[in-house]
Every structure is written in structure tokens, then in C-alpha cells.
C-alpha positions in Angstrom: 2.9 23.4 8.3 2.9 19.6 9.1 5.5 17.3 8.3 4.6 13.9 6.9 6.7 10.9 7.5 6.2 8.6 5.4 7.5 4.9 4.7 8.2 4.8 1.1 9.6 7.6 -1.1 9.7 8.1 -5.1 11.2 4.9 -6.9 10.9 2.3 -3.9 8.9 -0.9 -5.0 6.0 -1.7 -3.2 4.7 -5.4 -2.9 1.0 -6.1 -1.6 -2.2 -8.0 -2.8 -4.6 -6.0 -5.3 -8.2 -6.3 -4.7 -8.6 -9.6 -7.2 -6.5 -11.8 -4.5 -3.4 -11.2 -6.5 -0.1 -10.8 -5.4 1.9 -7.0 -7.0 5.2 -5.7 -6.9 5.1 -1.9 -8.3 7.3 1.0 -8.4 6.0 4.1 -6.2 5.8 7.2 -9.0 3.8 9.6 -6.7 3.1 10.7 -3.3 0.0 12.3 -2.1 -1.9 12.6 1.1 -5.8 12.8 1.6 -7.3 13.8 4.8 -10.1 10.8 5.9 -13.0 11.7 7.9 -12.1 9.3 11.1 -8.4 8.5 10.2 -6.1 11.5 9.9 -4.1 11.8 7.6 -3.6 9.3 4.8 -0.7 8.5 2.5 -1.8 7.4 -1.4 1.3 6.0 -3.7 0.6 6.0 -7.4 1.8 3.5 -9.8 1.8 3.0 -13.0 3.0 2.7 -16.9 1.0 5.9 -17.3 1.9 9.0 -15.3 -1.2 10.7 -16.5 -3.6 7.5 -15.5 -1.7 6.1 -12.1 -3.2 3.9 -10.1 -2.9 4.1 -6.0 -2.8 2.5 -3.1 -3.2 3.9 0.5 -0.8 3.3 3.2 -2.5 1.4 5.2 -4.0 -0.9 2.5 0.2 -1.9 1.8 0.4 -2.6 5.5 -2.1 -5.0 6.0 -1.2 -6.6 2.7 2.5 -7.2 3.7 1.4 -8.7 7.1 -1.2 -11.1 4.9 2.0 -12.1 3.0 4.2 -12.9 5.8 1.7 -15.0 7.0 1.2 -16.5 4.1 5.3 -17.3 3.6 5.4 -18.6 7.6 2.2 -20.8 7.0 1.3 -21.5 3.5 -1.7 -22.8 2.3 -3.5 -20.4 4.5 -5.5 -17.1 3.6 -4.7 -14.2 6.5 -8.4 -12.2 7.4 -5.0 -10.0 9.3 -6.1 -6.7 10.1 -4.0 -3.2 11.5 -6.1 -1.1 13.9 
């Protein structure tokens, strides 16, 4: 059985840029992983008012959003095209 590290748990708040431009702070509610043809192993947070309707992110996705955002707080007024490989 594989262990998954992971960098958020249940509760923490996640902030990142939805896929409208805007900026979101949420609270992680669930954890699941999905295997991705080409990329391992990914790690999905779901967030969400509704526990039965949650909304996810992937990993990854936060990632490149935080580095967009630091960017953005060292140089505003400019839009990051950052990427993670």
C-alpha cells in the first residue's frame, strides 16, 4: 500500500485563483487522489458549503496558482503565464 504525502490536510485553507481570474481562499473539506494517465498520482481537495456538492481543486492547480500570486504581490500590475513542470 502507498503512502501519500500530501501538503494540506482536513480544515487548512487553501488560497489560489479560480478559473474566472479570481482570487479564493477556501477551507480544504476532503481529500482524494486520482490516478492521471502521464502524471502519477494526483491529490483533489474539495471545498465547499455543501458536503454533498464540493467543489475541487488538484494539487498542482494550487501550486501554480500560489506562485502566480507571489508574483503578483512582488510585481503588481503584472499577470504571471508561471508554470510548474
Amino acid at each position: 500500500m502507498a503512502t501519500i504525502k500530501t501538503r494540506y490536510t482536513l480544515g487548512d485553507t487553501i488560497h489560489f485563483i479560480d478559473c474566472d481570474g479570481k482570487k479564493r481562499k477556501e477551507i480544504i473539506r476532503m481529500i482524494e487522489t486520482q490516478l492521471v494517465e502521464g502524471y502519477d498520482l494526483w491529490v483533489i481537495y474539495g471545498y465547499g458549503d455543501n458536503l454533498y456538492e464540493l467543489n475541487h481543486v488538484s494539487e498542482h492547480k494550487i501550486l501554480i496558482s500560489q506562485k502566480q500570486l507571489n508574483e503578483q504581490q512582488q510585481n503588481p500590475g503584472k499577470l504571471s503565464k508561471a508554470t510548474i513542470t
